[in-house]
KEFI-318801 format. One record per residue (C-alpha): residue in three letters; x, y, z; residue number from 1. Coordinates in steps of 0.001 Angstrom, whole numbers, plus 524288, in hexadecimal, padded with zeros to 5 digits. Layout:
! KEFI-318801
{pafi "ALA",{X,Y,Z},NUM}
...
//
This chain:
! KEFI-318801
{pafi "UNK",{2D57C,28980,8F585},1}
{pafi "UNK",{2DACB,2929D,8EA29},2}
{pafi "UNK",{2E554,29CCD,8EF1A},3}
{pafi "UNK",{2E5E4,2A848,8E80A},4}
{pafi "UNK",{2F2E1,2AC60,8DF45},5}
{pafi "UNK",{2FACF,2B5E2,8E480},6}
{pafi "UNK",{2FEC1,2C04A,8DA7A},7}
{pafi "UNK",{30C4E,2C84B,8DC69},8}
{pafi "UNK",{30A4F,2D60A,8DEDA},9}
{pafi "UNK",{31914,2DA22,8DE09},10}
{pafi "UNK",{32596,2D55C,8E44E},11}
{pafi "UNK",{32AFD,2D2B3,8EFE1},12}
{pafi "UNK",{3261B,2D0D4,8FCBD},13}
{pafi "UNK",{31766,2CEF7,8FF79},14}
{pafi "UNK",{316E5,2D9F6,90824},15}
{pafi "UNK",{32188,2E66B,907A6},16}
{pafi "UNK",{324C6,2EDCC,913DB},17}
{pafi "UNK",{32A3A,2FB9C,91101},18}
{pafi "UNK",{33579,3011C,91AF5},19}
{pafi "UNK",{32D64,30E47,9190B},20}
{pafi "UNK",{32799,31405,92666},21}
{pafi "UNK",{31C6F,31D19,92556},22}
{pafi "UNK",{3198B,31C79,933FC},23}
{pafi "UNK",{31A80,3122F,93EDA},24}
{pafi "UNK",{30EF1,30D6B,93D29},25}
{pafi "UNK",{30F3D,30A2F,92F80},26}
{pafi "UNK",{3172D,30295,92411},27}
{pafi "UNK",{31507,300BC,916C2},28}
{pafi "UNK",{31193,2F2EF,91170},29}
{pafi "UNK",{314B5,2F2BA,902DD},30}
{pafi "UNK",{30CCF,2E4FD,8FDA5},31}
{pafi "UNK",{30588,2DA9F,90387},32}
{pafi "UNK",{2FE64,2CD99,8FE26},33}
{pafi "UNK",{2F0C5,2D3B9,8F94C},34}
{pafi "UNK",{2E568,2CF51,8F1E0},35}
{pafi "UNK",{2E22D,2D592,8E494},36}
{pafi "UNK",{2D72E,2D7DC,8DC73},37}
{pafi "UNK",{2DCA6,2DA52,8CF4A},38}
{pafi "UNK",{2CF02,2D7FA,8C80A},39}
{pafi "UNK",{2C07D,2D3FC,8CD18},40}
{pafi "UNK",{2BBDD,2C672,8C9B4},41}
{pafi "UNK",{2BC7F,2BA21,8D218},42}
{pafi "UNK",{2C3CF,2B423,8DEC8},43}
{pafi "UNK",{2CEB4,2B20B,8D364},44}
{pafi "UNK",{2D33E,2BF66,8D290},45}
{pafi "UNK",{2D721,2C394,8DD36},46}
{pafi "UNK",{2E6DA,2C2F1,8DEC7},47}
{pafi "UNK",{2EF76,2C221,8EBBC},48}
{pafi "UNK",{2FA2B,2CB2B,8E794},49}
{pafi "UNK",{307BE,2CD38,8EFB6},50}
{pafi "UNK",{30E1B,2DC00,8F19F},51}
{pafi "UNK",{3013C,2E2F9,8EF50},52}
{pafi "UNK",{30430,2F13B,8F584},53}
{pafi "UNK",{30000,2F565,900BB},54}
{pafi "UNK",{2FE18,304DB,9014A},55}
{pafi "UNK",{301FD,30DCC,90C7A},56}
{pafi "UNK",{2F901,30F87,9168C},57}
{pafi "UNK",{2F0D2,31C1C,91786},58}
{pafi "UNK",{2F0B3,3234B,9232B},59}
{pafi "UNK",{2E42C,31C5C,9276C},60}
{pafi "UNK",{2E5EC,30E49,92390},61}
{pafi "UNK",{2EA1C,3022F,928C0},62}
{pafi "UNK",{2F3D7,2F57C,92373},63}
{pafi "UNK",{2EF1E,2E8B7,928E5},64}
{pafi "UNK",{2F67C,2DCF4,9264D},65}
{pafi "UNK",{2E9D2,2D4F3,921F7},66}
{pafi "UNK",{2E743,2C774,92A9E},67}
{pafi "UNK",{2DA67,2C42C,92385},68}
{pafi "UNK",{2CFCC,2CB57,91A0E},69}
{pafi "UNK",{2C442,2C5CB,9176D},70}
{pafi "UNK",{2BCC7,2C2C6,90A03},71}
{pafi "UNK",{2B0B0,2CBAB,90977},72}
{pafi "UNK",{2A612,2CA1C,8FF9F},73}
{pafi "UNK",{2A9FC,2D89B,8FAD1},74}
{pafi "UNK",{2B7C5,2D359,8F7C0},75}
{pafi "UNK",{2B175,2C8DB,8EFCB},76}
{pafi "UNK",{2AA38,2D315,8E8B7},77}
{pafi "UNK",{2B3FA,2DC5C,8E5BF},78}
{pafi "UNK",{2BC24,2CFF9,8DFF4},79}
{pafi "UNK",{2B0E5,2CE17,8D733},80}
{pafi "UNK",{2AFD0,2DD34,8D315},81}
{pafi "UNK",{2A668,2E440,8DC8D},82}
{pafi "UNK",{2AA93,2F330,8DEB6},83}
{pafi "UNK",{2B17A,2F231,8D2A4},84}
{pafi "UNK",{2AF56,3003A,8CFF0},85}
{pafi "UNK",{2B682,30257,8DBE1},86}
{pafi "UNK",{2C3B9,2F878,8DC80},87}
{pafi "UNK",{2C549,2F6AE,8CD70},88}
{pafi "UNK",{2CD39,3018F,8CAED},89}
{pafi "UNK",{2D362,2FD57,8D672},90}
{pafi "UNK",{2D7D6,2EEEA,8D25F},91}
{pafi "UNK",{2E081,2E7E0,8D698},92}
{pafi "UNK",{2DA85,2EA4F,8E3F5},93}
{pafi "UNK",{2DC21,2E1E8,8F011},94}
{pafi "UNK",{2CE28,2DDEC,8F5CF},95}
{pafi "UNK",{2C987,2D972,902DE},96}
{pafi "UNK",{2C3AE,2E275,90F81},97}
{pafi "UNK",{2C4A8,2DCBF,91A2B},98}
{pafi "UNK",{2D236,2DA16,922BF},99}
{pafi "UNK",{2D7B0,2D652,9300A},100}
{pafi "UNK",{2E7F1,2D74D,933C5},101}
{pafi "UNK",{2F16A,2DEA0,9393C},102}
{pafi "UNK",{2F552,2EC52,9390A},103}
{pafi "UNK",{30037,2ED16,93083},104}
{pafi "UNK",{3011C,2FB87,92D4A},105}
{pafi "UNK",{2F807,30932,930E6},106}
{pafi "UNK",{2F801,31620,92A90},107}
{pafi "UNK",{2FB7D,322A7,93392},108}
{pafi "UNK",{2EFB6,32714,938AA},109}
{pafi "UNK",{2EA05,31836,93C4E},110}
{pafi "UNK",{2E6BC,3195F,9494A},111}
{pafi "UNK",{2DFD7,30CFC,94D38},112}
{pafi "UNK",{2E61F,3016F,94A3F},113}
{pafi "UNK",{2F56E,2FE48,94A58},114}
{pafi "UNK",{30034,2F603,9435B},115}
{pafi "UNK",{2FEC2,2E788,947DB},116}
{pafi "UNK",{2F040,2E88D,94BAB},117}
{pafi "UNK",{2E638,2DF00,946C1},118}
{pafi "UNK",{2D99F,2E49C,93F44},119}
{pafi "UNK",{2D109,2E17E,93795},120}
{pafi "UNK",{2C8D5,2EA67,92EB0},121}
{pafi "UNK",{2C29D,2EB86,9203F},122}
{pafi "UNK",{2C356,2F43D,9149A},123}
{pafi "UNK",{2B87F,2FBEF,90E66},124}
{pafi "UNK",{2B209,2F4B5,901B9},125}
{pafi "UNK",{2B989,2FE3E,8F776},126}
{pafi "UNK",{2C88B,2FB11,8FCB8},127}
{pafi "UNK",{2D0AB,2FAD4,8F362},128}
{pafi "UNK",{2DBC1,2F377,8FA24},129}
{pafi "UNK",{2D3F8,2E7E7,901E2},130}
{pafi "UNK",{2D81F,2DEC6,90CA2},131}
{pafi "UNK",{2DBC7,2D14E,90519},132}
{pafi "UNK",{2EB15,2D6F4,906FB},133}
{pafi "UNK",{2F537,2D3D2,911D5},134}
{pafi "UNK",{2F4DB,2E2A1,9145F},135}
{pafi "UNK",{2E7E0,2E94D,91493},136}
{pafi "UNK",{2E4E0,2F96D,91470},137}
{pafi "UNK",{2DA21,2FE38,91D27},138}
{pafi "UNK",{2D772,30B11,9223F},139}
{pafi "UNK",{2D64D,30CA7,93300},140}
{pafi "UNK",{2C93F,30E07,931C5},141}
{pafi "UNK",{2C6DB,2FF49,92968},142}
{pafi "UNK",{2CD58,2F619,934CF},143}
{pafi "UNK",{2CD6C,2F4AF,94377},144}
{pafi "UNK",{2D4A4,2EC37,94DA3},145}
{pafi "UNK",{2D031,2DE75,94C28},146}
{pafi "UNK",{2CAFB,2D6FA,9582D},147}
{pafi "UNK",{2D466,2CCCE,95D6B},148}
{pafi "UNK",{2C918,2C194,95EEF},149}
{pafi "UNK",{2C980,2C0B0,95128},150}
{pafi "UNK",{2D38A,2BA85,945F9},151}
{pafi "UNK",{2D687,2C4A1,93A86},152}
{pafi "UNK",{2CEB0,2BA5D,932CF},153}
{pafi "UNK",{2C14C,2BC5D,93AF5},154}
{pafi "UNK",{2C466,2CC0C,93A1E},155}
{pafi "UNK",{2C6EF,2CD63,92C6C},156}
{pafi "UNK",{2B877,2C8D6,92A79},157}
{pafi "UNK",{2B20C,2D209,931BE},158}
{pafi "UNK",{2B582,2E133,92E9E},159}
{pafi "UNK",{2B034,2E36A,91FC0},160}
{pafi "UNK",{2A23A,2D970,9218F},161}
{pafi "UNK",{2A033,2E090,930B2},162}
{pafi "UNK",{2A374,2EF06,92C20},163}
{pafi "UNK",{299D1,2EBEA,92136},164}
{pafi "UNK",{28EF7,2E80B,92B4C},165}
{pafi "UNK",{293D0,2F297,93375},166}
{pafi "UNK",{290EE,2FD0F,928C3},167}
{pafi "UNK",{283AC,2F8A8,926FF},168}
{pafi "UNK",{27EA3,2F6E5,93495},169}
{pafi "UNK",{28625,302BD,939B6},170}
{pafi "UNK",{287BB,30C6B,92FF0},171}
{pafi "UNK",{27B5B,30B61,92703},172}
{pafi "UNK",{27140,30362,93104},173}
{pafi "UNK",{2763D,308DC,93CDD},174}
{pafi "UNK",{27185,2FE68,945A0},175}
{pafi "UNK",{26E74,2FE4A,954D1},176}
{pafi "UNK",{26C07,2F683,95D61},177}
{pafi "UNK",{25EF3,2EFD5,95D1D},178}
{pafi "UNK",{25D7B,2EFE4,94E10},179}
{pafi "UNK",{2589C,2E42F,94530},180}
{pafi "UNK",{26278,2E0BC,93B9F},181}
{pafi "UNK",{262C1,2D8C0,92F21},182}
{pafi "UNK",{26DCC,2D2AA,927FD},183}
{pafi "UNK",{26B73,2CCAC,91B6B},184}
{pafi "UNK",{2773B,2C4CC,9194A},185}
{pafi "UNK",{27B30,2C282,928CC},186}
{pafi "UNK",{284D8,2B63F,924B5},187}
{pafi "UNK",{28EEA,2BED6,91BA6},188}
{pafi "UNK",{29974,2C760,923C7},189}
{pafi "UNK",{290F0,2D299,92199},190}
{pafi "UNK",{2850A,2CE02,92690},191}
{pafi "UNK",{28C85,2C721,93076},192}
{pafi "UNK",{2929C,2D368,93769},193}
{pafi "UNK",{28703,2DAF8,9344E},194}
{pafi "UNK",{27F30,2D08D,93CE5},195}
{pafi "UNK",{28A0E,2D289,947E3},196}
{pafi "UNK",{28BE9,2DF85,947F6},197}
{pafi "UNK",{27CB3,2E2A1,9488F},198}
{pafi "UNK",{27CD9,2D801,952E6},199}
{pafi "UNK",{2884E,2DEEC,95AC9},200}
{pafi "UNK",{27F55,2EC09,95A43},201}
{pafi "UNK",{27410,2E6B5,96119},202}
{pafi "UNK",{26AE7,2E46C,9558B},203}
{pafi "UNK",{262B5,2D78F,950A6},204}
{pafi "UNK",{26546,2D24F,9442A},205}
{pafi "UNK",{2605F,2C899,93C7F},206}
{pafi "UNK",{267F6,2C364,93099},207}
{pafi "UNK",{266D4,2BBB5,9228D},208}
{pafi "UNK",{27190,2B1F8,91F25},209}
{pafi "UNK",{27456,2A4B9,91C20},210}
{pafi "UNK",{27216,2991E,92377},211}
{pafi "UNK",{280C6,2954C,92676},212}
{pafi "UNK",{282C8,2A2CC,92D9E},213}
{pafi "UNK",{2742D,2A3BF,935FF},214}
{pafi "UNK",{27BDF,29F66,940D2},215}
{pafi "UNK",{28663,2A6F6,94218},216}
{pafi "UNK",{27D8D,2B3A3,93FAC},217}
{pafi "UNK",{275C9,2B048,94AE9},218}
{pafi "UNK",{280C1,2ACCB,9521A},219}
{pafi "UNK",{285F6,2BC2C,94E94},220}
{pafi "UNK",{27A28,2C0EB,9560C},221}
{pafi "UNK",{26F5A,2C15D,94B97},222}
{pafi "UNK",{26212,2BF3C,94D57},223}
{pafi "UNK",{25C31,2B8B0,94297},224}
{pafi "UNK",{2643D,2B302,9373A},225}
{pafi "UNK",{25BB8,2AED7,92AEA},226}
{pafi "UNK",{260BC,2A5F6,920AA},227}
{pafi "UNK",{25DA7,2ABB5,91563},228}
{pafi "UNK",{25E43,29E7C,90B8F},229}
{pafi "UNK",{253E7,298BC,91404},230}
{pafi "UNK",{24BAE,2A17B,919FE},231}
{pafi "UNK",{2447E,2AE49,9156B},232}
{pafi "UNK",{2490D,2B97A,91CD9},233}
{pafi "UNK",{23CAE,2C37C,91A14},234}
{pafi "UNK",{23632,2B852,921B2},235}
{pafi "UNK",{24010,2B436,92D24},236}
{pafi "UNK",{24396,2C0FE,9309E},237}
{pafi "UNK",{23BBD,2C98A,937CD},238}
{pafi "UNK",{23854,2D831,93ACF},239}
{pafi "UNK",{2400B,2E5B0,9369B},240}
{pafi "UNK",{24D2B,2E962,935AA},241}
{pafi "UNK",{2562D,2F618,93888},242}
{pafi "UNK",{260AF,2EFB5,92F13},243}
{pafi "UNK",{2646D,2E761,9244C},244}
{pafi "UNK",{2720D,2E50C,91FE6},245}
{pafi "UNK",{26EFA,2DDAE,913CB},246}
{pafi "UNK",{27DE6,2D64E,90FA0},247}
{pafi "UNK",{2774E,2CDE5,904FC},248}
{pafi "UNK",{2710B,2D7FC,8FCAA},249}
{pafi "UNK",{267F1,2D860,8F092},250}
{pafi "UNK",{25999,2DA73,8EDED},251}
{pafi "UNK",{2540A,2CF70,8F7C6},252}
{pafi "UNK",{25AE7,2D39A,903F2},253}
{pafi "UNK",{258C9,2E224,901B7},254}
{pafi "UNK",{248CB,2E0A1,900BF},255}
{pafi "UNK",{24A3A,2D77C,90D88},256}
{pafi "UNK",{25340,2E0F8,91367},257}
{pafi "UNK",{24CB1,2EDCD,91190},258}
{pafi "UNK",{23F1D,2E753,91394},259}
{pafi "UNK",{2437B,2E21B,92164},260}
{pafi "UNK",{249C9,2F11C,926BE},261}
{pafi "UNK",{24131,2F80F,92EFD},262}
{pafi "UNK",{23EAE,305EF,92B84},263}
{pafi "UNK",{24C53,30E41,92E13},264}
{pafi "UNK",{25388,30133,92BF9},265}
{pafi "UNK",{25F72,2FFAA,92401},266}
{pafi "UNK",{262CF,2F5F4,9177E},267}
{pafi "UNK",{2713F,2F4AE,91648},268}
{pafi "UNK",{27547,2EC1D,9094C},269}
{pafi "UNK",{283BE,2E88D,90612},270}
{pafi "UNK",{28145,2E6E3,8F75B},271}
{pafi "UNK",{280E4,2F5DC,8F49D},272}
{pafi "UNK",{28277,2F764,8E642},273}
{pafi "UNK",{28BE5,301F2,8E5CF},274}
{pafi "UNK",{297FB,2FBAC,8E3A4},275}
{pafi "UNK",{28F01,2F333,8D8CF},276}
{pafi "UNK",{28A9B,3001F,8D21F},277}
{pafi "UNK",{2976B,305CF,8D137},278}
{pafi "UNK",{29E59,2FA6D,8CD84},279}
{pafi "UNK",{292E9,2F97E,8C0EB},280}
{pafi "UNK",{29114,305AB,8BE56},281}
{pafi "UNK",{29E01,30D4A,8C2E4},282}
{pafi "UNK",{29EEC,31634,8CC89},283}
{pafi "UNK",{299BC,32386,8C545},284}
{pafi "UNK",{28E24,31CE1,8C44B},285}
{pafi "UNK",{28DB3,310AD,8CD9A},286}
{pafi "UNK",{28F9F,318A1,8DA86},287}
{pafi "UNK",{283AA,3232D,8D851},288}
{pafi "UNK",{27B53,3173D,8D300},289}
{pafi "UNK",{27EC4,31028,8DFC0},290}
{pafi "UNK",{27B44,31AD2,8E79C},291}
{pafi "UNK",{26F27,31E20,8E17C},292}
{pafi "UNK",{26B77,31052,8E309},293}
{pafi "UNK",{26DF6,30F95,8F1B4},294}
{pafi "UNK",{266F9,31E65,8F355},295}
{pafi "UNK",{259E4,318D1,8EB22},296}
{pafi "UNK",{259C7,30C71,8F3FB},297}
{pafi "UNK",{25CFE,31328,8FF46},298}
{pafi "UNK",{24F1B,31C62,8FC24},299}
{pafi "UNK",{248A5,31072,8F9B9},300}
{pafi "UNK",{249FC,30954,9049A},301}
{pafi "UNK",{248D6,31492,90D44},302}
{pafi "UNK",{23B4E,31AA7,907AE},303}
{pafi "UNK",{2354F,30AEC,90639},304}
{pafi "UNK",{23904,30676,91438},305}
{pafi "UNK",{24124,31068,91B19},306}
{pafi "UNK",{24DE7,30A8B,91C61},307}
{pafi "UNK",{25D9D,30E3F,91825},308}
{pafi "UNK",{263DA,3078B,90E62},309}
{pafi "UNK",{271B1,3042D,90E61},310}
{pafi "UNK",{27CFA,2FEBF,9065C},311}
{pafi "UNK",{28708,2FCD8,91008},312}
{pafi "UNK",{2938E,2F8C5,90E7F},313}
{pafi "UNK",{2A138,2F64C,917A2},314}
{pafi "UNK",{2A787,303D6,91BCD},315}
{pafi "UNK",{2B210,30530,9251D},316}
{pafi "UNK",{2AEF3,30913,9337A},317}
{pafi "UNK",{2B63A,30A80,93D4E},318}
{pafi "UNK",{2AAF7,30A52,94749},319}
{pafi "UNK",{2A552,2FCC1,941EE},320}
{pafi "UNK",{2B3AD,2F7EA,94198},321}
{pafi "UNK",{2B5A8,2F8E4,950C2},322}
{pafi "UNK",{2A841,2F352,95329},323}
{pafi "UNK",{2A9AB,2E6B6,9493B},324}
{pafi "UNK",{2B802,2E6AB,95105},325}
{pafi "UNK",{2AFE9,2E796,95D95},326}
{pafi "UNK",{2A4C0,2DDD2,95B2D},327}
{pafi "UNK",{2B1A3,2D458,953B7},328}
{pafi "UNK",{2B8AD,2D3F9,95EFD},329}
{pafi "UNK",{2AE54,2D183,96826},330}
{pafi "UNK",{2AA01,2C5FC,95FF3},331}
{pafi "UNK",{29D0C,2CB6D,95A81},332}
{pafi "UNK",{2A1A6,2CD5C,94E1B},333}
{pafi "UNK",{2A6BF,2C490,944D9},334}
{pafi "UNK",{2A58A,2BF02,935A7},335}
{pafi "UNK",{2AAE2,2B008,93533},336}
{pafi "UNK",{2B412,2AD79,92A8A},337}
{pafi "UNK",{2B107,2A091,9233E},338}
{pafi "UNK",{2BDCE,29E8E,91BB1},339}
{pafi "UNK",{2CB46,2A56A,91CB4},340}
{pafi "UNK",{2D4BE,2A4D8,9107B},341}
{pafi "UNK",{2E288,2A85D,90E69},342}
{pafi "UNK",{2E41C,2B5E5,90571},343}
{pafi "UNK",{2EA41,2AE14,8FB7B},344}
{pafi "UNK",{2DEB4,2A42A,8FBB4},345}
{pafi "UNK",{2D514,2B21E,8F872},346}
{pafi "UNK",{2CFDB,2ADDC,8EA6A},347}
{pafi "UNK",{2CB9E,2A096,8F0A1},348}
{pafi "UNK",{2C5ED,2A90F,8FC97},349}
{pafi "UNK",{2BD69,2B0F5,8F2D7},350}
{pafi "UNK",{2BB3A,2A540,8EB06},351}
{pafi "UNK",{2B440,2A0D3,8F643},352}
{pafi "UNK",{2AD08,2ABF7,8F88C},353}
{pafi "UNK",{2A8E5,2ADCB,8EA1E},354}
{pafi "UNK",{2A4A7,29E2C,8EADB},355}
{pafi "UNK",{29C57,2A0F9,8F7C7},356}
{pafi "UNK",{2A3BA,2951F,8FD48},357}
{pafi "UNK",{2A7FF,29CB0,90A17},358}
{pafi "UNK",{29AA7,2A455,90E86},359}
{pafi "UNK",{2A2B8,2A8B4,91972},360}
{pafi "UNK",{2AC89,2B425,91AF0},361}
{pafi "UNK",{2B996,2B0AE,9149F},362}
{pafi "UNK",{2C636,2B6D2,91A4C},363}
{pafi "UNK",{2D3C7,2B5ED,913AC},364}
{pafi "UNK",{2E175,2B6B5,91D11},365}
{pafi "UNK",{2ECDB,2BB4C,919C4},366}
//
């Protein structure tokens, strides 16, 4: 397996400690080992770079000596140039969202957690400065205590894929207990917590996957799991929903989607095309095209069957934080990781990602 070149980002040591004291609850870390994306393309250009800087801390925000961060498809497609519009001016950038360590450092009005701590936690979609770094930024609000039951390579997994599903059953579908849910996609991390989460609130779901992972979705607490590459979902699945969380996306799995909701039901997509619009178009006219777009199909779908339409994407919340925490540690949450790599191994980790030869979620250590 390839290991990726490590580029020098300066001299001397790989990571600076400054006799400076701010407060007793803080120092400064000068450079750390850190990922870079200097330019989108392939696996092939991303660079491990020594001595990157690491800023001070705002008031609000939290140093955690990275353990493990996982490879999310997002990463992947950032790499490759999605939400250009948004890092390119930006470049070099460091990528990556999710994270799981050790309190190393806290701003002077954190409250909640505390130097030495373990946590785990993820960063919205736009970061700037990701989590593929020995020292990763996150605001009080992004991270949380993480359970003891599990390694910092089974956390770092969970946070960005579960506050994802979170958004989308909590914020947009509100669900309650009772409801019909279905996942399209219930075998990706997404899906997967989605299916869990639902599951942990009382409600039945039924989900669409592959045929490798029908058996651990029905082992997650789902009710029906279809394979969808050999058997027709319009035709296994049966009766109305109150939600859809649709991971996969495209023309096909709306027109199942929306034609399966019960009147009052929501539609939830991940492949919202604003980041797509702005990134063609720019955002003076990309952002009002996206939005007019999402307002016309929003009217549309509620006038021809009475439902909500959403694009939904990860947010930080605190509130979903404590419960994927809750439902983690009490072993009814969790996303396996297929394949762990060292961070100097991370072009060969998204190779394999970009290859489809790991399905599975990929983690990297440090």
């Amino acid at each position: 397996m390839r290991a990726m070149r490590s580029v020098r980002g300066g001299s001397g040591a790989g990571l600076v400690f400054r006799s400076a004291r701010l407060s007793s609850l803080r120092s400064i870390f000068t450079g750390c080992r850190a990922v870079m994306l200097p330019r989108f393309g392939g696996p092939e250009v991303l660079e491990l770079r020594e001595n990157v800087p690491v800023p001070n801390l705002n008031p609000n925000e939290v140093l955690v000596r990275a353990k493990a961060v996982s490879v999310n498809p997002l990463d992947c497609r950032i790499r490759a140039g999605y939400g250009r519009s948004v890092f390119e001016p930006h470049l070099p950038i460091i990528i990556g969202r999710d994270v799981s360590g050790e309190v190393a450092a806290i701003g002077t009005s954190v409250k909640s957690v505390k130097v030495g701590q373990e946590v785990f936690g993820a960063l919205h979609p736009t970061a700037l400065r990701g989590t593929y770094t020995d020292y990763g930024i996150l605001s009080e609000d992004e991270l949380i205590e993480k359970p003891s039951s599990v390694s910092h390579v089974e956390a770092s997994a969970i946070p960005f894929a579960a506050l994802t599903a979170w958004r989308a059953l909590k914020s947009n579908a509100r669900i309650t207990e009772g409801q019909r849910l279905l996942v399209f996609g219930g075998g990706g991390a997404v899906g997967f917590a989605a299916i869990q989460l639902a599951v942990a609130s009382g409600c039945h779901v039924t989900a669409s996957c592959v045929g490798q992972t029908k058996d651990r979705i029905l082992e997650a607490g789902a009710e029906q799991a279809v394979d969808y590459t050999t058997e027709d979902i319009e035709l296994a699945v049966k009766g109305k929903f109150d939600a859809v969380l649709d991971t996969i996306g495209g023309p096909e799995t709306e027109r199942i989607g929306i034609n399966f909701l019960r009147k009052g039901g929501n539609y939830m997509t991940l492949q919202g095309e604003a980041a797509s619009l702005t990134d063609r178009y720019g955002f003076l006219v990309g952002l009002p095209l996206a939005t007019s777009l999402l307002a016309k199909k929003k009217i549309q779908y509620q006038y021809s069957h009475g439902i909500d339409y959403w694009w939904t994407y990860m947010r930080a919340d605190i509130e979903g934080l404590a419960e994927i925490k809750r439902l983690v540690g009490a072993g009814k949450l969790k996303i396996p990781v297929e394949k762990t790599f060292p961070i100097t191994e991370v072009v060969a980790a998204h190779e394999a990602k970009e290859k489809k030869q790991i399905p599975g979620k990929v983690v990297l250590e440090l």
